[in-house]
N, CA, C and O atoms as a GROMACS GRO file, in nm:
protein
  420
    1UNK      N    1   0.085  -0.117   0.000
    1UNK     CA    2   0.000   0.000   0.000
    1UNK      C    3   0.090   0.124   0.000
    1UNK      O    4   0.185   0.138   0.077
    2UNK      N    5   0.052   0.212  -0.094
    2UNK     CA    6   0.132   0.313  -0.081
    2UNK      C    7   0.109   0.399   0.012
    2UNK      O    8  -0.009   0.396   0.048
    3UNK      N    9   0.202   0.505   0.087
    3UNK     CA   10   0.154   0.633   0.168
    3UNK      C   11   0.089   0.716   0.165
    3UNK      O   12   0.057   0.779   0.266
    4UNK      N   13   0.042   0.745   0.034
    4UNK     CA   14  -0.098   0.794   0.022
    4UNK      C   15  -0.186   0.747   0.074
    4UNK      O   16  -0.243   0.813   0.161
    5UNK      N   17  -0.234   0.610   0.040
    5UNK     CA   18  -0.341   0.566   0.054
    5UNK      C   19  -0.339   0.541   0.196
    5UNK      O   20  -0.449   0.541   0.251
    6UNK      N   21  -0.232   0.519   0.272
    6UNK     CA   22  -0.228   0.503   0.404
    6UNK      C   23  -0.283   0.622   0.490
    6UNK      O   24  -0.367   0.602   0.578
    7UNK      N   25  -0.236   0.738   0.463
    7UNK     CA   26  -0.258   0.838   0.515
    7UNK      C   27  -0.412   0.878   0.501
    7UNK      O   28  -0.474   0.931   0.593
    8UNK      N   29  -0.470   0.846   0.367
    8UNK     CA   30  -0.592   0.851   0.327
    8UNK      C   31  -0.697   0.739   0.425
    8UNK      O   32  -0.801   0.772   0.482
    9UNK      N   33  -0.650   0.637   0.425
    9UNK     CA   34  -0.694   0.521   0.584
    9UNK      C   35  -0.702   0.602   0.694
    9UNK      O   36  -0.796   0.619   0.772
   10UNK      N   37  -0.603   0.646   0.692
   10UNK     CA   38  -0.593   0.733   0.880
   10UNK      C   39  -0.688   0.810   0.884
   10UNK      O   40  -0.736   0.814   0.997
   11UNK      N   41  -0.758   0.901   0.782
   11UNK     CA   42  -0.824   0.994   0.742
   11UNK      C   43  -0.977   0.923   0.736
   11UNK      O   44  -1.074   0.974   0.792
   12UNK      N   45  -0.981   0.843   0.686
   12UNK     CA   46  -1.125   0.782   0.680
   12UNK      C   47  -1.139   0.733   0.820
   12UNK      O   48  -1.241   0.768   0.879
   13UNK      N   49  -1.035   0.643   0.897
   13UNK     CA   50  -1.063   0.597   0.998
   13UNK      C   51  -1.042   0.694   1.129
   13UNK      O   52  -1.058   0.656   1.245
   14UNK      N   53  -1.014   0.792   1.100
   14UNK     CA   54  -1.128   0.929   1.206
   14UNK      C   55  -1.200   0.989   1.198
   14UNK      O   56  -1.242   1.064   1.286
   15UNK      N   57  -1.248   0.973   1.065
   15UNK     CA   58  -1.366   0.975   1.061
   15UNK      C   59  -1.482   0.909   1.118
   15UNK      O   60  -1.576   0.970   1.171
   16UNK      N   61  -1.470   0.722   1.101
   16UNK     CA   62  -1.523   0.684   1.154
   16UNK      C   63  -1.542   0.649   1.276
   16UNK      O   64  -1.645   0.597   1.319
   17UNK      N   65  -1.409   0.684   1.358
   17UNK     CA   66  -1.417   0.731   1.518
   17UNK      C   67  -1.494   0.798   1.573
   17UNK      O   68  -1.544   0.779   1.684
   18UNK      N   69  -1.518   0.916   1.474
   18UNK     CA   70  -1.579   1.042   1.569
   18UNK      C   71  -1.712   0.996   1.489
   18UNK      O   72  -1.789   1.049   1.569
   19UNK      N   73  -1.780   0.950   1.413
   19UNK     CA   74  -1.924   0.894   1.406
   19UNK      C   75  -1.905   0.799   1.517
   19UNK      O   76  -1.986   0.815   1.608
   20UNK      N   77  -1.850   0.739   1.528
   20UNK     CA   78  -1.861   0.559   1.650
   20UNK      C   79  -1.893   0.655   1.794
   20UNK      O   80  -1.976   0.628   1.882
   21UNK      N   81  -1.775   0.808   1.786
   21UNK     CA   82  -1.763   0.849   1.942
   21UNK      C   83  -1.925   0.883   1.967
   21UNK      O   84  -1.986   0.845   2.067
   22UNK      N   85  -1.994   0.976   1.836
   22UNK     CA   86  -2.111   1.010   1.888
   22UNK      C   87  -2.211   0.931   1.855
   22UNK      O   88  -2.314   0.992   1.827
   23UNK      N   89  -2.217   0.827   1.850
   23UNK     CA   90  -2.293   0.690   1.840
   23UNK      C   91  -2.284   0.650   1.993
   23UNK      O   92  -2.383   0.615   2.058
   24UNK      N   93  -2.198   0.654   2.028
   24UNK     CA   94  -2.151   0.607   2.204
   24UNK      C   95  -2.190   0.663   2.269
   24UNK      O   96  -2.246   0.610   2.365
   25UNK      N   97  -2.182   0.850   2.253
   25UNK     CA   98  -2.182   0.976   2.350
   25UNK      C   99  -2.365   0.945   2.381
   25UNK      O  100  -2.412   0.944   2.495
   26UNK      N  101  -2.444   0.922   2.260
   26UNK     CA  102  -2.558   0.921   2.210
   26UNK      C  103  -2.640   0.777   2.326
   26UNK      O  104  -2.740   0.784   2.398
   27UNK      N  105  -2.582   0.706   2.308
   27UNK     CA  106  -2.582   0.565   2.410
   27UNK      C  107  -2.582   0.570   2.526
   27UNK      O  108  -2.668   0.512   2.591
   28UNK      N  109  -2.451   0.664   2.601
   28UNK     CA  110  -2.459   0.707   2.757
   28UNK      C  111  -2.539   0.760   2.760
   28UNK      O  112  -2.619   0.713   2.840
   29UNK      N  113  -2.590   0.892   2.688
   29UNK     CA  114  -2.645   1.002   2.715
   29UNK      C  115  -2.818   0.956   2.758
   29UNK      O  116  -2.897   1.037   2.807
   30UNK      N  117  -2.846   0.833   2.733
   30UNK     CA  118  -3.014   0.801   2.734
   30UNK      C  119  -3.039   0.739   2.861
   30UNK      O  120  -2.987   0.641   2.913
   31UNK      N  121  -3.121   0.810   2.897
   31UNK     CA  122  -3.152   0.779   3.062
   31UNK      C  123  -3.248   0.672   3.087
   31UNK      O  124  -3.364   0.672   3.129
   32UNK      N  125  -3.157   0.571   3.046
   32UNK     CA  126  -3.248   0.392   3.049
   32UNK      C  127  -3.321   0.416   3.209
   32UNK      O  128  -3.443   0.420   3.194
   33UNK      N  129  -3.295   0.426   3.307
   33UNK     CA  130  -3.311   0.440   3.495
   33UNK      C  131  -3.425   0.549   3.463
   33UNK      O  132  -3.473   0.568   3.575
   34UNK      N  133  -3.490   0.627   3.378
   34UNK     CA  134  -3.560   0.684   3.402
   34UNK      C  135  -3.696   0.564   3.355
   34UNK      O  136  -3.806   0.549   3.408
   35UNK      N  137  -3.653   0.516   3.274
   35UNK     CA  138  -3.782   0.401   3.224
   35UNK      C  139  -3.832   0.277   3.336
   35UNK      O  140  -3.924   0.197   3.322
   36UNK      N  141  -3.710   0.296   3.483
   36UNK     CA  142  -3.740   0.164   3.554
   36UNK      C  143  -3.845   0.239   3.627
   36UNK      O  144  -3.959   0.193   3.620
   37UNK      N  145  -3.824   0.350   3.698
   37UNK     CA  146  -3.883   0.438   3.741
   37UNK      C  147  -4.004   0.479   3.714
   37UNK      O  148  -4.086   0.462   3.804
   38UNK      N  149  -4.053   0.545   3.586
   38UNK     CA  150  -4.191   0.542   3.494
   38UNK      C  151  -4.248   0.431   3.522
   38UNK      O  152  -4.343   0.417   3.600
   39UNK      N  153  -4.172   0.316   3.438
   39UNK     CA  154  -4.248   0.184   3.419
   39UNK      C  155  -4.288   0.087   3.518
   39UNK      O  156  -4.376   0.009   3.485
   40UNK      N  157  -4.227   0.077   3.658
   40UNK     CA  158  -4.186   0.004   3.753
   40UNK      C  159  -4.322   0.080   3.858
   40UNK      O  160  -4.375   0.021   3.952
   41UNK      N  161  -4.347   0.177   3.826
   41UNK     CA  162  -4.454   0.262   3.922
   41UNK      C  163  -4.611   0.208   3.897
   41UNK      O  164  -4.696   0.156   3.970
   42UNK      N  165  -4.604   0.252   3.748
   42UNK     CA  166  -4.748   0.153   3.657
   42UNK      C  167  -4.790   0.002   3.716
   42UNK      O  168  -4.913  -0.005   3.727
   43UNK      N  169  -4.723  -0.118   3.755
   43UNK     CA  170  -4.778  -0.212   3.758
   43UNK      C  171  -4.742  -0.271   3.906
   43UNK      O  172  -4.650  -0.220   3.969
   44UNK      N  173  -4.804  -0.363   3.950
   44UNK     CA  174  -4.778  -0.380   4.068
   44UNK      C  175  -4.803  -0.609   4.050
   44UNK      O  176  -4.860  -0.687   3.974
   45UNK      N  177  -4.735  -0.613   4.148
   45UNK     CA  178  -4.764  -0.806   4.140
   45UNK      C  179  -4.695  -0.819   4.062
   45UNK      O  180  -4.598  -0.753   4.025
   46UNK      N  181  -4.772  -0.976   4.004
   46UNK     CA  182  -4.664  -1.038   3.888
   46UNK      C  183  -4.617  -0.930   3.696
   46UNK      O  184  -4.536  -0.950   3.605
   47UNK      N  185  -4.704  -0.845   3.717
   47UNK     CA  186  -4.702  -0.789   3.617
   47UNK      C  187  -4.579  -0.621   3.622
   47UNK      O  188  -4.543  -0.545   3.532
   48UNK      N  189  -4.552  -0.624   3.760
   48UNK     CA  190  -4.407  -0.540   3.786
   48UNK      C  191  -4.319  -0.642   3.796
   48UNK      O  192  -4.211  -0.614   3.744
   49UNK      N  193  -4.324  -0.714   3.829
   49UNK     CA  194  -4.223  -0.824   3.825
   49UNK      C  195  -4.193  -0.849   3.694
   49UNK      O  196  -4.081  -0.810   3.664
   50UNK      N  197  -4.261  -0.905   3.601
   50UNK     CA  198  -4.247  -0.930   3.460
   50UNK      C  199  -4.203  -0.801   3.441
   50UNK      O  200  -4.086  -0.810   3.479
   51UNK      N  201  -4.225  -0.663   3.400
   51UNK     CA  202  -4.185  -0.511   3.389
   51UNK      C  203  -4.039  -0.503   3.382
   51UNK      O  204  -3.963  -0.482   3.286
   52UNK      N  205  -4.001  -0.542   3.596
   52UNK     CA  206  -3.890  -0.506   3.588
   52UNK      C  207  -3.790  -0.606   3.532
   52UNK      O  208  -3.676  -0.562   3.510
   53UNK      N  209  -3.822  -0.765   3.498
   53UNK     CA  210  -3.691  -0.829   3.442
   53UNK      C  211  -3.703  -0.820   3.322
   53UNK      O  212  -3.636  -0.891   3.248
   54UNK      N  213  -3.789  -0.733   3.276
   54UNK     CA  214  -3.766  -0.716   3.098
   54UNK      C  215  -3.697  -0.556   3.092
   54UNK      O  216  -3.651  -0.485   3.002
   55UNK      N  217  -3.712  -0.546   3.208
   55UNK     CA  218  -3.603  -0.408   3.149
   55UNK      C  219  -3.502  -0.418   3.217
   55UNK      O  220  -3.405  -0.366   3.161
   56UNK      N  221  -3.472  -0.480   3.355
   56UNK     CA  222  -3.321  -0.531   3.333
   56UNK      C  223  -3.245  -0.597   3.228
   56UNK      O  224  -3.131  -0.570   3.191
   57UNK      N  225  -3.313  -0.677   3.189
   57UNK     CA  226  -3.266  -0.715   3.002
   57UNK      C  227  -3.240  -0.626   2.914
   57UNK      O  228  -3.147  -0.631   2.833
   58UNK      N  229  -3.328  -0.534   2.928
   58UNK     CA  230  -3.250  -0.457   2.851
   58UNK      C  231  -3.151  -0.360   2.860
   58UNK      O  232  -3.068  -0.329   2.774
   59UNK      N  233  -3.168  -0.307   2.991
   59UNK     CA  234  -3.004  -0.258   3.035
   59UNK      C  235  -2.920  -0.336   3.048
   59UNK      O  236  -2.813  -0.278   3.062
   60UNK      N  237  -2.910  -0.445   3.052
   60UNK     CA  238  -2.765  -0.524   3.021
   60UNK      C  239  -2.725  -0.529   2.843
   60UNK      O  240  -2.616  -0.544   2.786
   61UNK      N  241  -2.870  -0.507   2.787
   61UNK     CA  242  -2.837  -0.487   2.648
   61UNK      C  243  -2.759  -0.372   2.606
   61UNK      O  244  -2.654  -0.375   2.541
   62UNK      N  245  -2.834  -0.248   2.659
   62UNK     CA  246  -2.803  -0.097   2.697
   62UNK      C  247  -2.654  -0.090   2.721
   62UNK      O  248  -2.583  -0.024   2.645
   63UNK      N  249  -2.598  -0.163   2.832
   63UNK     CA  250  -2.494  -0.124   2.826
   63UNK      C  251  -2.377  -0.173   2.781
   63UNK      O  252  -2.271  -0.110   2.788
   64UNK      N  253  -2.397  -0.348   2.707
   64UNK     CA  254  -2.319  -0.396   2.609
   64UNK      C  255  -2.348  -0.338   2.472
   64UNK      O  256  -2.317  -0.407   2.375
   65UNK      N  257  -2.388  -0.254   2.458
   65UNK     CA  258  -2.420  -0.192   2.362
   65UNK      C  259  -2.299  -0.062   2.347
   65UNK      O  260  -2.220  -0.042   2.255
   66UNK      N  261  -2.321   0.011   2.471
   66UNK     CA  262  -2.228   0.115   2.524
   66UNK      C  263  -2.042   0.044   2.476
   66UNK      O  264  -1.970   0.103   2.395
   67UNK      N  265  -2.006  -0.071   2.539
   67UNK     CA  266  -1.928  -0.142   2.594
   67UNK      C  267  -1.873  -0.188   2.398
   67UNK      O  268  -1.777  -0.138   2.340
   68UNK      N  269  -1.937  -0.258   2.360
   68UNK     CA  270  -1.908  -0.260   2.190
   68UNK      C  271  -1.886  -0.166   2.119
   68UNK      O  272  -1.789  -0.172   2.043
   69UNK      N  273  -1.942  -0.089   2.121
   69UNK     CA  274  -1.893   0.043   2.084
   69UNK      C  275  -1.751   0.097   2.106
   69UNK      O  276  -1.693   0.143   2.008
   70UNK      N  277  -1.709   0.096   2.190
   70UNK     CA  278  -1.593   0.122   2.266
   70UNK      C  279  -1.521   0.012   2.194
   70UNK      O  280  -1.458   0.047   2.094
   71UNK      N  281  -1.521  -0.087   2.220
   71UNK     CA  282  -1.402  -0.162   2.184
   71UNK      C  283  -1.406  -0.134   1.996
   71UNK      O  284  -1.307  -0.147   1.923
   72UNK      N  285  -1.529  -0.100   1.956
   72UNK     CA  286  -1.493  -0.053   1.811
   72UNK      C  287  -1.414   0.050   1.768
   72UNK      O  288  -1.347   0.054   1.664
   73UNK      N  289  -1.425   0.146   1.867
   73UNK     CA  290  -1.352   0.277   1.847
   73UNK      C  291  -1.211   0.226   1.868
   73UNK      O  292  -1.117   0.260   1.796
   74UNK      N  293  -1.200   0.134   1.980
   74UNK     CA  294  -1.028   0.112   2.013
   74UNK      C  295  -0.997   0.024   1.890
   74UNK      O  296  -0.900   0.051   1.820
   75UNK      N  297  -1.076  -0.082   1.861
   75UNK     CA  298  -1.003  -0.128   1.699
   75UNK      C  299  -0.968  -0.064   1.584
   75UNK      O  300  -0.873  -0.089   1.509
   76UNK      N  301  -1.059   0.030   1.575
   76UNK     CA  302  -1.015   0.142   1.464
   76UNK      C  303  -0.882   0.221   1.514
   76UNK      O  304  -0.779   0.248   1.452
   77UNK      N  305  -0.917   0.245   1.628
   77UNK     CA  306  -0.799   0.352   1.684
   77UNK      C  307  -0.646   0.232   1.652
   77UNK      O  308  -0.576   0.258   1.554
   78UNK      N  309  -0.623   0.152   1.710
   78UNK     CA  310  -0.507   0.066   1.662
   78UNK      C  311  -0.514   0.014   1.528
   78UNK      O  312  -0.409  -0.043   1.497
   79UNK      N  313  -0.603   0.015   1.438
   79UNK     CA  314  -0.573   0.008   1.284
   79UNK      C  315  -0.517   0.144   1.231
   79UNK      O  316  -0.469   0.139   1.118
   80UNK      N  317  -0.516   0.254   1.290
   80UNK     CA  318  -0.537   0.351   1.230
   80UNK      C  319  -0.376   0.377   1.309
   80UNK      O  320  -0.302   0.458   1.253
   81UNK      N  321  -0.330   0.317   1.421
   81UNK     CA  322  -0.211   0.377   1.444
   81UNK      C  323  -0.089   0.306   1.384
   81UNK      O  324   0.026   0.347   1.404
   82UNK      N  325  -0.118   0.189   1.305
   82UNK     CA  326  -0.035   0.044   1.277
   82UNK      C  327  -0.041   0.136   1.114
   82UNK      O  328   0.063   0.159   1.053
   83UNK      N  329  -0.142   0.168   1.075
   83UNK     CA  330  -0.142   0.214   0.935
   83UNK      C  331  -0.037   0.365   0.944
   83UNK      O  332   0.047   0.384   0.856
   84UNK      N  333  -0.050   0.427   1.017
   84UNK     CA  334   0.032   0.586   1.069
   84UNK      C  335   0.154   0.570   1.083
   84UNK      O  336   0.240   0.646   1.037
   85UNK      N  337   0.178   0.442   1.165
   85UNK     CA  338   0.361   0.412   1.151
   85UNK      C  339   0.416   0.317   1.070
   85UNK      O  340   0.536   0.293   1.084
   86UNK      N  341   0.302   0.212   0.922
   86UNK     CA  342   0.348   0.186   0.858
   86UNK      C  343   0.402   0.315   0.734
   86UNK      O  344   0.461   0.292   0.628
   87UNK      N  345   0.364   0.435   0.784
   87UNK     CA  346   0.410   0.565   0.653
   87UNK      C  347   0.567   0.528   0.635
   87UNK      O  348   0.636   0.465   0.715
   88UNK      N  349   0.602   0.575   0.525
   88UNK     CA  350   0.757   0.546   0.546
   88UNK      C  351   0.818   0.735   0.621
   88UNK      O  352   0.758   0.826   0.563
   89UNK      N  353   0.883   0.767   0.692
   89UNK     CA  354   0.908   0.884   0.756
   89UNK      C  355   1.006   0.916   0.711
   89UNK      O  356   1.028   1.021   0.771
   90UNK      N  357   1.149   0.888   0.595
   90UNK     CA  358   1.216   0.932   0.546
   90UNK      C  359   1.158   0.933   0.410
   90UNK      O  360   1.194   1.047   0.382
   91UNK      N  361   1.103   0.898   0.315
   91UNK     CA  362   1.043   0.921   0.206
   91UNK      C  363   0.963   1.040   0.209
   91UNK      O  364   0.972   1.139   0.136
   92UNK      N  365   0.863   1.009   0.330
   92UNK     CA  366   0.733   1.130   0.339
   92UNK      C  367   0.692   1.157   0.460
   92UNK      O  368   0.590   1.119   0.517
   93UNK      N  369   0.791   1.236   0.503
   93UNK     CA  370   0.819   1.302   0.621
   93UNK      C  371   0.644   1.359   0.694
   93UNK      O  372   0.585   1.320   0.794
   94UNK      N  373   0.615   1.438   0.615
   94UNK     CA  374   0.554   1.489   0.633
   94UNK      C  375   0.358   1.401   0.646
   94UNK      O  376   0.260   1.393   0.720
   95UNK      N  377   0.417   1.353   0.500
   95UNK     CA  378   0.300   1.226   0.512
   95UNK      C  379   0.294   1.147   0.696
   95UNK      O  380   0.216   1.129   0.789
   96UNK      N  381   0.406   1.130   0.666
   96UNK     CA  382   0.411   1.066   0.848
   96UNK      C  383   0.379   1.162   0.920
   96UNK      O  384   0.263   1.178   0.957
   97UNK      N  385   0.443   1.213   0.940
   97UNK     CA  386   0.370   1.314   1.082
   97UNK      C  387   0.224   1.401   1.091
   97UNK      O  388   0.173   1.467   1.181
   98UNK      N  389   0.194   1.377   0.993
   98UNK     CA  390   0.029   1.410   0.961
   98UNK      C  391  -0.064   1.293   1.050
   98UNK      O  392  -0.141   1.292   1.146
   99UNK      N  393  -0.003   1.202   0.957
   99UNK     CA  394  -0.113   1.035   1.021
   99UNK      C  395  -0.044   1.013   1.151
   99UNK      O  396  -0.121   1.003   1.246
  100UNK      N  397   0.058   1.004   1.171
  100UNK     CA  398   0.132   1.000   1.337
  100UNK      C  399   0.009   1.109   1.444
  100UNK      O  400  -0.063   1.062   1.532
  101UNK      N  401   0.016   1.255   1.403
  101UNK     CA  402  -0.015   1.319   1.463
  101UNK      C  403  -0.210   1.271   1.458
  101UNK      O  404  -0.276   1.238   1.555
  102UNK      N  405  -0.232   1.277   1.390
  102UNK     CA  406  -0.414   1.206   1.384
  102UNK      C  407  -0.406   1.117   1.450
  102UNK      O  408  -0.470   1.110   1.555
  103UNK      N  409  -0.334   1.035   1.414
  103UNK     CA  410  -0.330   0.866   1.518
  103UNK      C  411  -0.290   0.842   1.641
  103UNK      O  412  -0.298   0.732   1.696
  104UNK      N  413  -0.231   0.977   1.706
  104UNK     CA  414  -0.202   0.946   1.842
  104UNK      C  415  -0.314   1.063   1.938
  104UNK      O  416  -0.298   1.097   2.055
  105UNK      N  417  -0.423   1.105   1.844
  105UNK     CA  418  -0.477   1.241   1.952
  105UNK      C  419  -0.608   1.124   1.948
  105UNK      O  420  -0.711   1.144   2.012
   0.00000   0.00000   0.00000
């Protein structure tokens, strides 16, 4: 692969960081604990019972959800730093320290 196209990788793949970050930011930001609260008030007996273990299900979904995300961003983030120091840095100095500098912030 040439250093172009490498540098052009680094470039796409912060891109798709900062969509993944606010895909994530977007994920914390939703106040699942406000739905146990609402929902958990409505029913009483077996039918809060049923309520609340279907929405503990889904906050464990909720927050492997959160949790995948993350480890997507860190896979990109180490593709994107393996691609930054494959640049060659005496050929294209500059090429390198472009994708170096993207790939380590």
């Amino acid at each position: 692969m040439s250093d172009e196209v490498a540098l052009a990788r680094v470039l796409e793949l912060e891109d798709v960081i900062g969509r993944l970050q606010r895909v994530k930011d977007a994920v914390g930001g939703f106040g699942i604990d406000a739905y146990r609260d609402a929902g958990g008030g409505l029913w009483a007996g077996q039918k809060r019972n049923r309520f609340m273990e279907g929405f503990e299900a889904a906050k464990s979904s909720h927050s492997r959800i959160g949790d995948q995300i993350g480890e997507a961003i860190g896979e990109c983030k180490r593709k994107q730093r393996s691609l930054a120091f494959s640049i060659n840095a005496i050929e294209h100095p500059a090429l390198s320290a472009q994708a170096i500098a993207i790939a380590l912030t």
